[in-house]
VEXDREN-2710 file (C-alpha; in Angstrom, 1 decimal):
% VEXDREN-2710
k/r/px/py/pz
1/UNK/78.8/-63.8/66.6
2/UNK/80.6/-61.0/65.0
3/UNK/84.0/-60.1/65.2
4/UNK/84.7/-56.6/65.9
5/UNK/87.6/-54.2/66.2
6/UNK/89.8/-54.3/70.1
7/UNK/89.4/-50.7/71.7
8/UNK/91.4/-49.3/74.2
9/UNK/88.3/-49.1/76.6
10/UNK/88.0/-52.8/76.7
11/UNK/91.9/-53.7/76.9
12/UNK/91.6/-51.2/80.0
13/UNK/88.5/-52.3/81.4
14/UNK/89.4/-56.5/81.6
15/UNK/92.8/-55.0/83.5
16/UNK/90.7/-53.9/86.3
17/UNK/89.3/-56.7/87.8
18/UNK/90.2/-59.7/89.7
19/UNK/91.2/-62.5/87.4
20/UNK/91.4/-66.4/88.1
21/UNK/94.4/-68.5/87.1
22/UNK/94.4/-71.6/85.6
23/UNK/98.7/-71.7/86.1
24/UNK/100.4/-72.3/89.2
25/UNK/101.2/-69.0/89.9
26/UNK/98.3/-65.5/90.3
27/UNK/97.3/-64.1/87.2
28/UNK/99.3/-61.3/85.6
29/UNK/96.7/-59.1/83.7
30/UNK/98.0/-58.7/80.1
31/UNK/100.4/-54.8/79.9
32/UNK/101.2/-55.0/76.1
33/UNK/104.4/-53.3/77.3
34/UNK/105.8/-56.4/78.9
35/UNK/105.5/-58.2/75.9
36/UNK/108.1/-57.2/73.0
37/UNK/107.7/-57.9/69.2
38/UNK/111.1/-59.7/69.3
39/UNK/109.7/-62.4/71.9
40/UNK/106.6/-62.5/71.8
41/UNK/103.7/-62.9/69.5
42/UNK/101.0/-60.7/70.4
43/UNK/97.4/-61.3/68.7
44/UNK/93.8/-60.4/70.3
45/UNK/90.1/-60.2/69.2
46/UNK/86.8/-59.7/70.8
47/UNK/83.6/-61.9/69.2
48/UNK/80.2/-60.7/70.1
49/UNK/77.4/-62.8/71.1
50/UNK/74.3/-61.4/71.5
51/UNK/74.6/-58.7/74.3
52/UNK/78.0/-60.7/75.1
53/UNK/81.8/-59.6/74.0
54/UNK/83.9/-62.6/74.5
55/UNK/87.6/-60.7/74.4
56/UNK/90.8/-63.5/73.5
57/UNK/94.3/-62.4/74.1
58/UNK/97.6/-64.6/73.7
59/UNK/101.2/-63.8/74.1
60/UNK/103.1/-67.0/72.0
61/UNK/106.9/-66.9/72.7
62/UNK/108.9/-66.8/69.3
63/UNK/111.9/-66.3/71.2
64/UNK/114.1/-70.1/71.9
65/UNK/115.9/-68.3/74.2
66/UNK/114.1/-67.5/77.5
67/UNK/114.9/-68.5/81.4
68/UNK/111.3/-67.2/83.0
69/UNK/107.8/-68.1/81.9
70/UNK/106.0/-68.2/79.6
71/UNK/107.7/-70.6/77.9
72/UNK/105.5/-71.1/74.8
73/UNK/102.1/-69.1/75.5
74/UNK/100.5/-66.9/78.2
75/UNK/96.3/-66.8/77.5
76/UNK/93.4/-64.4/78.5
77/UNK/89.7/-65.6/78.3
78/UNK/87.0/-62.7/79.3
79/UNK/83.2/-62.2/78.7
80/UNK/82.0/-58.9/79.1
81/UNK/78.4/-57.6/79.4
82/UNK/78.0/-54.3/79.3
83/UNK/80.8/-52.6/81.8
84/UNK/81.4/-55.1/83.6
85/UNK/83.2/-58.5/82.8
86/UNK/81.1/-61.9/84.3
87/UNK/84.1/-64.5/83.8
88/UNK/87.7/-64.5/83.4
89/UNK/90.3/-67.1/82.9
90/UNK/94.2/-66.8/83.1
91/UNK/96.6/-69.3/81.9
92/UNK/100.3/-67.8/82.7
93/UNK/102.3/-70.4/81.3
94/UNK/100.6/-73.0/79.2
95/UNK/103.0/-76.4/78.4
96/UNK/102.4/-77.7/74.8
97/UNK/103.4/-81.2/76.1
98/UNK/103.8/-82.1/72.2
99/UNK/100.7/-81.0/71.2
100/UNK/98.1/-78.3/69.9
101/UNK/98.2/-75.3/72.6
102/UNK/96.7/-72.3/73.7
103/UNK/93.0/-70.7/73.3
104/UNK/91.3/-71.4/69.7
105/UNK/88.4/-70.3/68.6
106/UNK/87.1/-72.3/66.3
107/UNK/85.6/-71.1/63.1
108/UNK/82.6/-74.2/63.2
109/UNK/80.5/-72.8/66.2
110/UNK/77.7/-74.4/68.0
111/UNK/74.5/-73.3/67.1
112/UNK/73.4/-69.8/68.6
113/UNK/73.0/-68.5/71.2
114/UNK/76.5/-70.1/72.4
115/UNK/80.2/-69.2/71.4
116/UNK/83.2/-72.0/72.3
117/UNK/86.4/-70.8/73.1
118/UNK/88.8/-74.1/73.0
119/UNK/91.7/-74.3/75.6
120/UNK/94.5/-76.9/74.4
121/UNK/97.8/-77.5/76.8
122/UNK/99.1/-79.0/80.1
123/UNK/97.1/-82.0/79.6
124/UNK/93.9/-80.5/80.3
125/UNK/91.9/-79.3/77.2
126/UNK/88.8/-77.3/78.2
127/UNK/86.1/-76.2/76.2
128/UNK/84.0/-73.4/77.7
129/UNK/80.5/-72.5/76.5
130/UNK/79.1/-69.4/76.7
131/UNK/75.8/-68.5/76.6
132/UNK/74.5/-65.0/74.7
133/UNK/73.1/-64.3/78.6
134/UNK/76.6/-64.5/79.7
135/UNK/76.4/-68.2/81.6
136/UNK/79.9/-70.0/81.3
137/UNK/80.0/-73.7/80.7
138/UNK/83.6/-75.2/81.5
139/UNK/84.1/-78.2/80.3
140/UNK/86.5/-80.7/79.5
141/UNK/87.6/-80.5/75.8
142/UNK/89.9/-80.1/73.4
143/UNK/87.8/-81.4/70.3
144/UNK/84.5/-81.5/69.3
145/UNK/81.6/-82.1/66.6
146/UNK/78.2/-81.9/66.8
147/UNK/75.1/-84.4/67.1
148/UNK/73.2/-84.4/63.2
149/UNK/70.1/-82.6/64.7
150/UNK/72.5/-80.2/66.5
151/UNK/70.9/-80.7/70.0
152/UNK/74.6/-82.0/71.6
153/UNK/77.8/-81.4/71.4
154/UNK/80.3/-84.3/71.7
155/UNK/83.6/-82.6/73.4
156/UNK/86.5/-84.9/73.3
157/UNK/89.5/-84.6/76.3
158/UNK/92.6/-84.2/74.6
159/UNK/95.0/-85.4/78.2
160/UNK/96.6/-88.3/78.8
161/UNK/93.4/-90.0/80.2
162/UNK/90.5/-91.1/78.1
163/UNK/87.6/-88.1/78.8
164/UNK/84.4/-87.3/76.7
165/UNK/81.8/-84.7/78.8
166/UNK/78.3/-84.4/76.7
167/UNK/76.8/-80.9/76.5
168/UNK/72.8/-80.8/75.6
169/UNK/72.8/-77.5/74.1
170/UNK/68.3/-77.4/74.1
171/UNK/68.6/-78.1/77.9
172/UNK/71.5/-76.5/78.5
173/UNK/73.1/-78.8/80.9
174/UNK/75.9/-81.5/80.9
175/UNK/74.5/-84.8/80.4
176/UNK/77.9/-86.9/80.6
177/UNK/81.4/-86.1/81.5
178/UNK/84.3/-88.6/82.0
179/UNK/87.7/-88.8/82.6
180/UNK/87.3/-92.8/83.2
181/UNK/86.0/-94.1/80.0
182/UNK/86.3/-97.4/79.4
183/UNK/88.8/-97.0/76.1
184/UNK/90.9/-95.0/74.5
185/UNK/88.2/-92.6/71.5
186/UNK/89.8/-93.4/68.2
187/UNK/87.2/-93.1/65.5
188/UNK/83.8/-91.8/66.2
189/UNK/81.2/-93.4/64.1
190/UNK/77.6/-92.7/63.6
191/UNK/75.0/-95.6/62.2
192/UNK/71.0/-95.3/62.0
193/UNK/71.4/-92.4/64.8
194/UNK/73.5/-94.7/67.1
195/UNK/76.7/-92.8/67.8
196/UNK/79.7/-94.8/68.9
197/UNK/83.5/-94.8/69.4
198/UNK/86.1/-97.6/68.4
199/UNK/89.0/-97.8/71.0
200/UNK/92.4/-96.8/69.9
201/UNK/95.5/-99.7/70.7
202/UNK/99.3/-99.2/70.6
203/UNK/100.6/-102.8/68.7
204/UNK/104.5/-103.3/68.4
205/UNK/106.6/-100.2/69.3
206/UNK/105.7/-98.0/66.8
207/UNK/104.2/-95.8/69.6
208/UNK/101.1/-95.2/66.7
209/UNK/97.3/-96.4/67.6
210/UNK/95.4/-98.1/65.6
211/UNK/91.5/-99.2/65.5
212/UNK/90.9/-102.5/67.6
213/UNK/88.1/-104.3/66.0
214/UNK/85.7/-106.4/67.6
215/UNK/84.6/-103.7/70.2
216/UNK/82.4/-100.7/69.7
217/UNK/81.4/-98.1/72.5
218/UNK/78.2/-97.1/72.0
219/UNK/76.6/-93.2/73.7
220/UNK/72.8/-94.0/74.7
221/UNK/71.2/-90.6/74.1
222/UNK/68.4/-91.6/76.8
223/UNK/70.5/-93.1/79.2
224/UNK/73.5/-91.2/78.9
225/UNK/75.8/-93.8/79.4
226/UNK/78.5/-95.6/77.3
227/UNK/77.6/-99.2/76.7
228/UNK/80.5/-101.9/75.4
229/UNK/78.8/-104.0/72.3
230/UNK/80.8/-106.5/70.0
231/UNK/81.0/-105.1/66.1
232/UNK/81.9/-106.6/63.3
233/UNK/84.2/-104.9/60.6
234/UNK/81.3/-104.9/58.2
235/UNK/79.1/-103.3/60.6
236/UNK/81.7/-101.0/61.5
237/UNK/82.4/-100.7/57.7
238/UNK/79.0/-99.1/56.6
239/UNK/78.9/-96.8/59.4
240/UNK/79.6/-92.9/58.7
241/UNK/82.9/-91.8/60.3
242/UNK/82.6/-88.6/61.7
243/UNK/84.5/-85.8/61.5
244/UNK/85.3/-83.2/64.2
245/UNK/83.8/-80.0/63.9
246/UNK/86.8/-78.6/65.7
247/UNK/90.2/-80.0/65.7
248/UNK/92.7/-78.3/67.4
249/UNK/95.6/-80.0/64.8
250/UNK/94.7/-78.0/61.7
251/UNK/95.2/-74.8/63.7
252/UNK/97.9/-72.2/64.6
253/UNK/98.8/-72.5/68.2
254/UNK/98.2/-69.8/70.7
255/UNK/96.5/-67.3/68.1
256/UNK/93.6/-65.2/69.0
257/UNK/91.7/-65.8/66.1
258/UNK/89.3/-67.9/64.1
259/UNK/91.7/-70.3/63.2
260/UNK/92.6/-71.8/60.1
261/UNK/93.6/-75.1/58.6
262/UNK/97.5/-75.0/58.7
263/UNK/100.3/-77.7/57.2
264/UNK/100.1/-79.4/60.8
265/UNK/97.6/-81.1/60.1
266/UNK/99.0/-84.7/59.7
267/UNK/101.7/-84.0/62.3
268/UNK/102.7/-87.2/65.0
269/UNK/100.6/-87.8/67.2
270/UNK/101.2/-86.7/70.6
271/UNK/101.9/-87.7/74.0
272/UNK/99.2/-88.7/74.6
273/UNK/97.6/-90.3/71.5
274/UNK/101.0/-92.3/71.9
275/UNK/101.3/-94.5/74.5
END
């Protein structure tokens, strides 16, 4: 997974094929000309993986003044394979709604042979997966850590709706995805192998969560499903919190790098951790 120098070739290459959009409006392929120094901020890279070039290119606005879009960041996602590029994303005008946005790429990665490439914005964080064959696994995201033996990757929706999808990176399939969960994640906790959320509430008008105790939400790694148990705050007390391996808070926004741990990191919460 090496980061290498952007050539020409490659800028040229991505801007001759067909690309999807993830706005509401068709993709513009990225001319460096329409984007000047004093509005925009420019930055791409291109990580290898395997026989794979993932290539990451953002345009972030630093001007306050602007009447057309993008407002605060435009966004590229392409994986090459050879000549020829295999998957493309667009997102022409991605909305911070108050918290972390644009593509990251997060210096914690998955075990090889995949690469994550974290999408943050709009309400709809995505994590996409891909595979040093070139495969593409979209899924929904925004944070994420990894089981102890490695095997799954836990991928945490950052919307306004509670989401968790389940990624088993041995079979290489998704084993749970949700936009329904039952609670809110607040704290993910992990005790003799069991792995389990507490659910976040929103007492007085602070507009703040909290941990509600009493309630645990506990992921059965054979079943796949999320089962509701009754915890006590001892129980919940000796379990081992855990820590996201990528969390999209302690990073610059709409950067094309492997980001790094900025002074946002104990910012608000957002929209929608606030409720």
């Amino acid at each position: 997974m090496k980061k290498t120098k952007i050539c020409i070739f490659v800028s040229i290459l991505v801007l001759s094929v067909s690309l999807h959009s993830d706005g509401a409006d068709p993709c513009r392929p990225f001319i460096s000309e329409q984007y000047s120094q004093d509005q925009y901020k420019v930055t791409q890279s291109q990580y290898r993986n395997g026989d794979i070039v993932i290539l990451v290119i953002e345009a972030k606005r630093i001007s306050r003044i602007n009447k057309e879009p993008p407002y605060a960041c435009r966004a590229w996602l392409y994986v090459m394979k050879g000549k020829h590029t295999i998957f493309q994303r667009c997102f022409n005008d991605i909305d911070p709604v108050g918290f972390s946005y644009g593509l990251f790429v997060p210096k914690v990665q998955p075990p090889f042979p995949y690469f994550a490439v974290v999408k943050n914005g709009d309400y709809d964080g995505r994590l996409f997966l891909v595979h040093k064959d070139g495969e593409v696994f979209d899924l929904i995201g925004g944070f994420y850590f990894l089981s102890e033996n490695k095997r799954y990757i836990f991928s945490h929706y950052a919307s306004d709706s509670p989401g968790l999808a389940v990624f088993d990176l041995k079979e290489r399939r998704v084993v749970f995805s949700s936009v329904e969960l039952p609670a809110y994640q607040h704290q993910w906790y992990i005790k003799k192998g069991a792995y389990y959320f507490t659910a976040s509430e929103w007492p007085g008008s602070s507009g703040i969560p909290s941990e509600k105790e009493g309630v645990a939400y506990f992921y059965d790694l054979s079943s796949h499903k999320i089962i509701e148990k009754k915890i006590t705050k001892k129980e919940v007390e000796v379990s081992k919190p855990i820590a996201y391996e990528f969390d999209p808070r302690n990073c610059e926004d709409c950067v094309a790098t492997h980001n790094k741990a900025n002074s946002r990191a104990q910012r608000r919460p957002s929209r929608w951790e606030s409720r």
